[in-house]
Every structure is written in structure tokens, then in C-alpha cells.
C-alpha positions as CSV (number, residue, x, y, z in Angstrom):
1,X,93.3,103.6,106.7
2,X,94.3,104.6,110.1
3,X,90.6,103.8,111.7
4,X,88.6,100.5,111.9
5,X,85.9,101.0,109.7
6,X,82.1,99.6,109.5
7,X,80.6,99.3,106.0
8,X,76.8,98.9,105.8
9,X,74.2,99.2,103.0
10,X,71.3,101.7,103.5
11,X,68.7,100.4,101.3
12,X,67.5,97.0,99.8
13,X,71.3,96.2,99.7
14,X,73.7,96.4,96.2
15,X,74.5,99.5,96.6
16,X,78.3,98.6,96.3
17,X,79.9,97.3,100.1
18,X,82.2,95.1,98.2
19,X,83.8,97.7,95.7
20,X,84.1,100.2,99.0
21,X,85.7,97.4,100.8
22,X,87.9,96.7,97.9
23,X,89.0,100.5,97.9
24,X,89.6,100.9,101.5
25,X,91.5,97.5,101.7
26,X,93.9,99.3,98.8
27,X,94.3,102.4,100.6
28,X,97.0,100.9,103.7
29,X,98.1,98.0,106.1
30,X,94.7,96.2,106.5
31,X,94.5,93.6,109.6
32,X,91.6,91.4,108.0
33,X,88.1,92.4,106.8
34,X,85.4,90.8,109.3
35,X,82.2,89.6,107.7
36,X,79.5,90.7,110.8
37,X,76.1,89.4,109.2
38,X,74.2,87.1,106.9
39,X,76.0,83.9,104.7
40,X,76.6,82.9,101.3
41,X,73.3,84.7,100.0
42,X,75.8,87.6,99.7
43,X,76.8,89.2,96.0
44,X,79.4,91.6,96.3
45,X,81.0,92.2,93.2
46,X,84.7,93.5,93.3
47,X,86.4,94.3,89.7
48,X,90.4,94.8,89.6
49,X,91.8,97.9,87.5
50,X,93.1,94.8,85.2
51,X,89.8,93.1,85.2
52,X,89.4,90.1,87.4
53,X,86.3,90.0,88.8
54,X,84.5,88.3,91.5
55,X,81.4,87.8,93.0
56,X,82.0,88.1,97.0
57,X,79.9,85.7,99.2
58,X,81.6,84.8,102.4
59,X,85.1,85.3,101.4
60,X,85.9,89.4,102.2
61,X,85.9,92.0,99.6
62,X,89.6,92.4,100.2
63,X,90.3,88.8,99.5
64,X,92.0,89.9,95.6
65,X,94.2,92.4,97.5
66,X,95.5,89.7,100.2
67,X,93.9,90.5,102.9
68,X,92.3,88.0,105.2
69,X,88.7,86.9,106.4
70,X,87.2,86.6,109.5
71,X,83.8,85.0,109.6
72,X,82.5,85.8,113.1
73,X,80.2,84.4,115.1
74,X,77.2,86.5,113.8
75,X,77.9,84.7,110.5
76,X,76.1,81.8,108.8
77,X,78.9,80.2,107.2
78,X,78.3,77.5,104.7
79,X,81.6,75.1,103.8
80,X,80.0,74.0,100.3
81,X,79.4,76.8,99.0
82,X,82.8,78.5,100.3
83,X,84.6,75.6,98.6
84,X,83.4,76.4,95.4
85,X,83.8,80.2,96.3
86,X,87.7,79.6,97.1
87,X,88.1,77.6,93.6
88,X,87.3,80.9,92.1
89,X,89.4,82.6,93.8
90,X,92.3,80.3,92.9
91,X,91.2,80.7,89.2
92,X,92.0,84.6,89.5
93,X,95.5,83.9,91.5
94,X,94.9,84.0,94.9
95,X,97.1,81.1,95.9
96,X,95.5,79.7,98.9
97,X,92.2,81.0,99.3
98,X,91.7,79.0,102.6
99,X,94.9,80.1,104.0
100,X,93.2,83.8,104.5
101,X,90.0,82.2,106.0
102,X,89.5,82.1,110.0
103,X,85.8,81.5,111.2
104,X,84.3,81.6,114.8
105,X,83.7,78.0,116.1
106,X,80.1,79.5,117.6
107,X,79.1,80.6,113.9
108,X,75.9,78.7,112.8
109,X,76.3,76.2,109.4
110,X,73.8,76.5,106.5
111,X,73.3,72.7,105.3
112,X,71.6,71.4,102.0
113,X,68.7,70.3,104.7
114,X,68.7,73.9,105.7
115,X,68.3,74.9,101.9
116,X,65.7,72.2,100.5
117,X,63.3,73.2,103.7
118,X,63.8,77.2,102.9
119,X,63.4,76.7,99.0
120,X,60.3,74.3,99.9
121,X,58.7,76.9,102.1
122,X,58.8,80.0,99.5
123,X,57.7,77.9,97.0
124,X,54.7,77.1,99.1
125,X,53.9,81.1,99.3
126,X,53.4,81.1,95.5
127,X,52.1,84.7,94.7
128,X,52.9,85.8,98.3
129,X,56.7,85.4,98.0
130,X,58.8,87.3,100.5
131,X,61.7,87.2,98.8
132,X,64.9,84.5,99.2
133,X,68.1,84.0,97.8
134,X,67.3,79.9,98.4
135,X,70.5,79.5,100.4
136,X,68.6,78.3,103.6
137,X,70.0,81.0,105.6
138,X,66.0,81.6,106.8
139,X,66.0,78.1,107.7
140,X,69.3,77.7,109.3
141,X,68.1,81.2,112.4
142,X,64.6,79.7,112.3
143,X,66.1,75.9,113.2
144,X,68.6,77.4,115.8
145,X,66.1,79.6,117.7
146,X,63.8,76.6,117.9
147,X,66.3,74.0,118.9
148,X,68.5,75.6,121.2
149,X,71.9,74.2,120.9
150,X,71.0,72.0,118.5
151,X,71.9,73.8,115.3
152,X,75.1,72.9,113.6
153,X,78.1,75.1,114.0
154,X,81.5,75.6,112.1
155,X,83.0,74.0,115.8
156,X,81.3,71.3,115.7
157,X,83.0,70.3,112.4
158,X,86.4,69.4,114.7
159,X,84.3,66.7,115.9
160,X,82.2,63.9,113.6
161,X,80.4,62.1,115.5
162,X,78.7,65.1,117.2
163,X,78.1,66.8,114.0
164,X,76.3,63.7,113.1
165,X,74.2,63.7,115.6
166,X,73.0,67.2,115.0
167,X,73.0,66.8,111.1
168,X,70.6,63.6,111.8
169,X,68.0,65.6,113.9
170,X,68.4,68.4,111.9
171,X,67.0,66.5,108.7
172,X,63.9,64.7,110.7
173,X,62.7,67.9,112.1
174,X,62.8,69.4,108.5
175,X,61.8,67.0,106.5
176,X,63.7,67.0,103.6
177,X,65.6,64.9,101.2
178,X,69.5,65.6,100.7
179,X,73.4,64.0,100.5
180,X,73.8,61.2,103.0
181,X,74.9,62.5,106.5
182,X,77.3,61.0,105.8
183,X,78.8,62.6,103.2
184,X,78.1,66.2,104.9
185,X,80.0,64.7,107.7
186,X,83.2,64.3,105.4
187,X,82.9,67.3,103.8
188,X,82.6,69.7,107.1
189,X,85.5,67.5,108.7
190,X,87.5,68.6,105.5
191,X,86.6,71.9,105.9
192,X,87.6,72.3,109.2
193,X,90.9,70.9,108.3
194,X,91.7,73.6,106.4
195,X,90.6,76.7,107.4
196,X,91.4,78.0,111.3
197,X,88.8,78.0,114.0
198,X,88.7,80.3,116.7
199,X,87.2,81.2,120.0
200,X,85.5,84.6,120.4
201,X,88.5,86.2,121.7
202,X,90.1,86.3,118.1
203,X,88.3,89.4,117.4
204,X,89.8,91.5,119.9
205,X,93.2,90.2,119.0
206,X,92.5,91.4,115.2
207,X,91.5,95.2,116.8
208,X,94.5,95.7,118.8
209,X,96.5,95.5,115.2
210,X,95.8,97.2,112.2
211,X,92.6,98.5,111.2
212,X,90.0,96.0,110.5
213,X,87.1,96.8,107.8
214,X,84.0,94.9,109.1
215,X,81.6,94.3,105.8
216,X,78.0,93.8,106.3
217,X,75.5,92.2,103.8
218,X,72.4,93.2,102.5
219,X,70.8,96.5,103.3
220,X,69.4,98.1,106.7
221,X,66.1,98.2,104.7
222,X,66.0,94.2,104.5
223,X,66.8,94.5,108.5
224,X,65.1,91.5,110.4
225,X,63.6,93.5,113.1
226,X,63.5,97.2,111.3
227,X,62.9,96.0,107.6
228,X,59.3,96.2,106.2
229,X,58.6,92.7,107.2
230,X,57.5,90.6,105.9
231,X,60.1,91.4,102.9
232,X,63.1,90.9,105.3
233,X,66.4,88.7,106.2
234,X,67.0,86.8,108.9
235,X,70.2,89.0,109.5
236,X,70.8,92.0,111.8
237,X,71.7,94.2,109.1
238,X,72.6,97.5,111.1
239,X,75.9,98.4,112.3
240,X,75.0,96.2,115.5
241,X,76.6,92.8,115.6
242,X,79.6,95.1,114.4
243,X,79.9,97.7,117.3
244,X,79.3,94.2,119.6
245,X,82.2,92.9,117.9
246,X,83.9,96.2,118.8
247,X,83.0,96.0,122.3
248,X,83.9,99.8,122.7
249,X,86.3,100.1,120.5
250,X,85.8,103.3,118.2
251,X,85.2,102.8,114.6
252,X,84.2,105.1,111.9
253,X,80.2,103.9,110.6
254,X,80.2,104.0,106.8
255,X,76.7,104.0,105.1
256,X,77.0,103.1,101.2
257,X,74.3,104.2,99.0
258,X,73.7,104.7,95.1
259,X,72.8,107.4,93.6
260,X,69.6,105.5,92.5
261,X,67.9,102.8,94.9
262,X,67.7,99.2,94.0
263,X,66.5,96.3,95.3
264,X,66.0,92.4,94.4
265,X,62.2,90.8,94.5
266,X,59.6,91.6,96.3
267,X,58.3,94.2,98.8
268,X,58.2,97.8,98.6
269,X,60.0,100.1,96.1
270,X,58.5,103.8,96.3
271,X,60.4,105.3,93.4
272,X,60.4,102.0,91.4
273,X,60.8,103.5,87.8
274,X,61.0,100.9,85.3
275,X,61.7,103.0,82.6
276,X,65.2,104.1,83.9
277,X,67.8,102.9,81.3
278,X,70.7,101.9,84.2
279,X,73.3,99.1,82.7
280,X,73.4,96.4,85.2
281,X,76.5,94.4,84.3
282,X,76.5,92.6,87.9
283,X,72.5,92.6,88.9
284,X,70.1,90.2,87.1
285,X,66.8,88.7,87.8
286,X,67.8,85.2,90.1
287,X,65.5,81.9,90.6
288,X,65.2,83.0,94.0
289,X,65.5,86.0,94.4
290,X,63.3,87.4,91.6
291,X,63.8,90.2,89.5
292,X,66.1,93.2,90.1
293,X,63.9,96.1,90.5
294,X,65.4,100.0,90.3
295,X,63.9,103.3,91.6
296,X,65.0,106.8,91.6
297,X,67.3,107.8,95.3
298,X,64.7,107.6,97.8
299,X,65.8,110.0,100.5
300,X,62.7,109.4,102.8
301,X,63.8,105.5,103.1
302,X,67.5,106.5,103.1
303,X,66.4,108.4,106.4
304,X,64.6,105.9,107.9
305,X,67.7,103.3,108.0
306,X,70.0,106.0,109.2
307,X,67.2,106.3,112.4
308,X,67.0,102.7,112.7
309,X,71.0,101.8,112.4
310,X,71.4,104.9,114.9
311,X,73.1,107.4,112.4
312,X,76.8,107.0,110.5
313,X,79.7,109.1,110.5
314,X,80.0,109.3,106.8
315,X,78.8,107.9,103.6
316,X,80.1,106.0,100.7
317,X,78.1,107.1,97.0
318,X,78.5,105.0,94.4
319,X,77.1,105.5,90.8
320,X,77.6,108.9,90.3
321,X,78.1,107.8,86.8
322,X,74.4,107.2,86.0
323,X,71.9,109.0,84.2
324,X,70.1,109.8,87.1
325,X,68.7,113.1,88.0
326,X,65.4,112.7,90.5
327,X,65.4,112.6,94.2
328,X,62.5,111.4,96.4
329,X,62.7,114.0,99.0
330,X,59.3,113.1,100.6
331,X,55.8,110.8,101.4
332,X,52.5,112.1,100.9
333,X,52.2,109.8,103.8
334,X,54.8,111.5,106.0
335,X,57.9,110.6,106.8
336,X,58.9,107.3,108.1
337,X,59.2,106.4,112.2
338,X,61.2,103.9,113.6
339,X,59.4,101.0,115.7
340,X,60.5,98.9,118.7
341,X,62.9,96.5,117.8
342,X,60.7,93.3,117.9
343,X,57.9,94.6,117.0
344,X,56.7,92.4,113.4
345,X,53.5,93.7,113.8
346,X,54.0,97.4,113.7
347,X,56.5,96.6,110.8
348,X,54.3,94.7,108.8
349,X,51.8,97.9,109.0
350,X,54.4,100.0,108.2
351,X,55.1,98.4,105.3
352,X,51.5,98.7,104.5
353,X,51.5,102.1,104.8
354,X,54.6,102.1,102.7
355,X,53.1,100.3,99.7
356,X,50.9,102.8,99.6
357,X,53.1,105.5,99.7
358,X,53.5,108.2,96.9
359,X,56.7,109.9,96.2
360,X,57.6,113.2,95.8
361,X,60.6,114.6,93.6
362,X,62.9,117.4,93.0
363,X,65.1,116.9,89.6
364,X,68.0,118.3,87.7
365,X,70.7,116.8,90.3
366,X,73.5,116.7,87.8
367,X,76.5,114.3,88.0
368,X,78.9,116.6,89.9
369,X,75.7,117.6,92.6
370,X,75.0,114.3,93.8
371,X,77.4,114.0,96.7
372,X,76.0,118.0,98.1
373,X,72.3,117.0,97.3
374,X,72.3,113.2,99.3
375,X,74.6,115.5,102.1
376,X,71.5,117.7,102.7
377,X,68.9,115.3,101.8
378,X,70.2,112.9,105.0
379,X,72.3,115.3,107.2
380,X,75.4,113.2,106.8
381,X,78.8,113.8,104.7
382,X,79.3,112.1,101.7
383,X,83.4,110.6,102.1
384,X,83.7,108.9,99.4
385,X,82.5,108.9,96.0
386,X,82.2,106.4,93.3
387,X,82.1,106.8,89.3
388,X,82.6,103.2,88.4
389,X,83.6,99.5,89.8
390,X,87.2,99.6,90.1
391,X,89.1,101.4,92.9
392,X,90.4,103.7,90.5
393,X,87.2,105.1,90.1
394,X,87.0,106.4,93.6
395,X,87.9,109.7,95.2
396,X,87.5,111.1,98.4
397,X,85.1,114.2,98.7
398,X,85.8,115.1,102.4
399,X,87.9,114.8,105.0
400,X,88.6,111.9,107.6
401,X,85.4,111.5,110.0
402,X,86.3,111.3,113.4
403,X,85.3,107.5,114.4
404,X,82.3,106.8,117.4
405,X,83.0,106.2,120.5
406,X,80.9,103.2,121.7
């Protein structure tokens, strides 16, 4: 670890950021790991070589190792649900889970208003569900773009009767049932009393350190402007709020993949395959989110979030311990072109013009050709290869890619 590193998901998301982040944050001197996008609707699993496991949400994936989080500003953070994130992480022996934990004062908070409105409103899709992981993360963007300076923020829990305010006209305008203001009030006043807020010069102070790992969440193909709306977060899930976080700063932009392409609920899924016998100890079908779907590696997407996240330096392949053998290595509707950023209605076609889509394969990859195959398939090196959950089970396949320059 000599170079700050970006780690981003090019697909539907789960294809493994937390494991990768778990391995680079063994490999040397890490400053922090910097969480650049989405909230608690995260799942990255991380398993130690002696077994311990946990399920990453907001905390970073290098929490186990000792390495602290930053929750920047691009972050929704939500204190509840870190609470009963850091009791885990107490149960497994992290001492103070807290005591790792800095967050941007300007980073948006995810309330249990913010959560009864998003749950009410994708209930009230019925058969046309887009797609949620019912932690109000939807709701907590749509609120703040509406009500400009209005939305609760991790900052504002250093001061009660402000958050209050806020929390009070956040409820009426939603119109939803919850805890007492109150009690949110206490809660977020605790919260802040424990973890360190900071202004949005911290970042910089972090780079000028050791190198930093900045983990993303989901997957470029859930992308709120570049995702096939309307099955799509309300995240930038490219290496974007990162590099702003960088501000010029070169870092090397890791793409993780598996060598099969998942994805949670609804929306498109080319190579969907439900026949393909994959064990899933970590992925299962959630309330929310719906049921976990698995298709064979589809290069053609794979392509299209490398175009839309403007290209990585390497990539990260995890699963090459599946019985997989089948590659998607085109459309019978051509390949896929990037839109303007923006642009719902072009994406919302394109996605129709994806769900129609047909895929067309090449098989007989074999175990020990999957890093060579995905190479050519997307025109970037495969750095780093993964045969199972731990960091043992990782090995470099390349040499060190020069970071970008930004």
C-alpha cells in the first residue's frame, strides 16, 4: 500500500468491496478507509482467517484490522443504525468501535421519518417495485433536494434545539408516524458525543498521510444518473464523489467484479441463469430488497460502467472459485452507450432496450482463465484475484498500476 486507492463495484453491487478493502487494509500502514457514497443500506461482508465475520454498513471494511472511518460528506450516515453496527463490532473485539469513527458535519442523516415515508412509498408501487433496501436513504436525497438546508445533518447533532427544529418539519412534510422528536433528539446528541465531527478540510489532512482506501457502495450499474433507471440508488456510485474528495490528488481506480454477475431485486439481469448452483453464504432474499438474483459475467454491462465511471486502472476479481464457465461477450441489441448525466429519460429507455436484450456467450473459461478472459473482455488488468472471503485467499496477478492523475 504505497498509493491511495479507490474501490468501486462494476455491476449491481456484491461483488466483494469489503473483502478487497479488508485485503488492502492488511497489506501496510493504512491512514483510514473513507466511505464516499450511500448509508447504512450497505452489506459488505468481511470474514477474518480465524472466522469473525461482519456485515459492513457504515463502519469501513478495515474496521477488524484497526483502521479508522471516515464518513464524508457525500455520506448518508444514520446514528441508530451505526449504534447497533458498533455493538457488533465490540462483540468481535474491537474495543471502541466509536473511537475509529470521524464523520463530516455536512453529511446528511437518515431518520426513522426518512425510513417509514421510503418503505411507505415502495410499498405503494406494489408489482412495479424499484427496488430498496427500506433504509430511507431515497427519502433522506429526495427531502434534502426539496428543502434546501432543511435536511438534518450529522452537525446539526452538536446542537438540539436546531436539530429539533428540523426533525419537526421533517416529519409534517412526510407524513409519517415514528419515536417522539424527542427521543431522536437524545439519541443524535449522544451520538455526536461520541464520535468526532469534522469540517471538510479533514479529508485533505487524511491524504497528506498514509494512504487512504476510499470504499464505495453498491454498484456503478445501480448509478443514480448512469443506472438503468428506474432500478437505481439515490448514490453517485462512480469513482466521482471520490476523485472530488481527492481534489487532484492521484489515486489508483479499482473496479471489483465477480466472476459471475449478481444483483438484488428488480431491474434488468441479461445473463440471469437461475439454474447456476453458486453457494451464497452472505446473499439472501431481504424484505426490501427482494430476492438475490445471479447471471453468468456480463461483459457488455461490465463495459458500460467502465464508460460511465470513466475507465479504472485495474481490477479486483473475486470468485474465481465458482463453477462458472460462460461469458456474455455481446447484445443482439448492440453494445451499450453512455447517456448525458441527467438524462432519466434516455436511461429509462435504455433500460428498455436492455430488458429486451439477448445475450450472447462464449464458454469453457476454466478457473485459472478467468483473470486473462475478463482482461480482454474489458481492456483493463485484472490486479488482484480472489478464490475465497478471507484475505488469505487473495493474490496479486499483476504488477502495481500507476495511479491517475486528476
Amino acid at each position: 500500500m504505497n498509493e491511495h486507492v479507490i474501490v468501486a463495484d462494476l455491476g449491481y453491487g456484491d461483488a466483494g468491496k469489503g473483502t478487497v478493502v479488508d485485503w488492502l487494509c492488511a497489506q501496510g500502514p493504512v491512514q483510514a478507509v473513507v466511505r464516499f457514497n450511500g448509508g447504512g443500506q450497505a452489506a459488505h461482508n468481511v470474514v477474518l482467517p480465524d472466522g469473525r465475520h461482519h456485515t459492513f454498513a457504515q463502519f469501513g471494511s478495515g474496521t477488524l484490522r484497526g483502521v479508522p472511518t471516515h464518513l464524508s460528506r457525500f455520506m448518508v450516515v444514520d446514528p441508530l443504525a451505526l449504534a447497533s453496527e458498533a455493538a457488533h463490532l465490540s462483540e468481535l473485539g474491537v474495543p471502541d468501535p466509536f473511537g475509529l469513527l470521524t464523520v463530516d458535519r455536512d453529511a446528511l442523516l437518515a431518520t426513522p421519518y426518512h425510513v417509514a415515508a421510503g418503505r411507505a412509498r415502495e410499498l405503494a408501487r406494489g408489482d412495479d417495485r424499484h427496488g430498496s433496501c427500506g433504509m430511507g436513504i431515497g427519502e433522506t436525497m429526495a427531502y434534502a433536494l426539496d428543502h434546501p438546508g432543511l435536511g438534518p445533518t450529522a452537525g446539526d447533532c452538536e446542537n438540539p434545539a436546531l436539530l429539533a427544529r428540523k426533525l419537526h418539519a421533517l416529519r409534517e412534510a412526510l407524513r409519517v408516524t415514528g419515536p417522539p422528536v424527542e427521543d431522536c433528539v437524545a439519541a443524535y446528541r449522544a451520538f455526536a458525543e461520541r464520535v468526532i465531527l469534522v469540517d471538510s478540510t479533514f479529508t485533505a489532512a487524511l491524504l497528506r498521510r498514509r494512504p487512504v482506501v476510499f470504499e464505495g457502495a453498491q454498484g456503478v450499474l445501480l448509478d443514480e444518473w448512469h443506472g438503468f433507471h428506474p432500478y437505481t440508488t439515490w448514490s453517485t456510485t462512480t469513482f466521482a464523489n471520490a476523485l472530488a474528495l481527492l481534489d487532484g490528488v492521484p489515486a489508483v481506480r479499482l473496479g471489483v467484479l465477480r466472476t459471475y454477475t449478481p444483483r438484488h431485486g428488480p431491474g434488468p439481469l441479461v445473463t440471469e441463469d437461475p439454474t447456476l448452483e453458486i453457494d451464497e453464504a452472505h446473499n439472501a432474499t431481504g424484505p426490501w430488497q427482494g430476492p438475490f438474483r445471479a447471471g453468468h459475467f456480463d461483459a457488455v454491462a461490465h463495459r458500460y460502467a467502465l464508460a460511465v465511471a470513466g475507465g479504472a486502472d485495474a481490477l479486483a476479481l473475486t470468485h474465481l472459485d465458482a463453477p462458472v464457465s460462460r461469458m456474455c461477450v455481446s447484445y443482439d441489441i448492440g453494445e451499450l452507450a453512455a447517456g448525458t448525466a441527467g438524462d432519466l429519460g434516455a436511461q429509462a429507455e435504455l433500460t428498455r432496450r436492455v430488458l429486451r436484450a439477448r445475450p450472447r456467450y462464449t464458454d469453457g473459461i476454466g478457473a485459472g482463465d478467468w483473470p486473462a478472459a475478463v482482461a480482454d473482455a474489458l481492456g483493463v488488468p485484472v490486479w488482484l484475484g480472489s478464490a475465497g472471503p478471507t484475505a488469505a485467499d487473495k493474490t496479486r496477478l499483476s504488477s502495481v498500476i500507476a495511479p491517475e492523475r486528476v
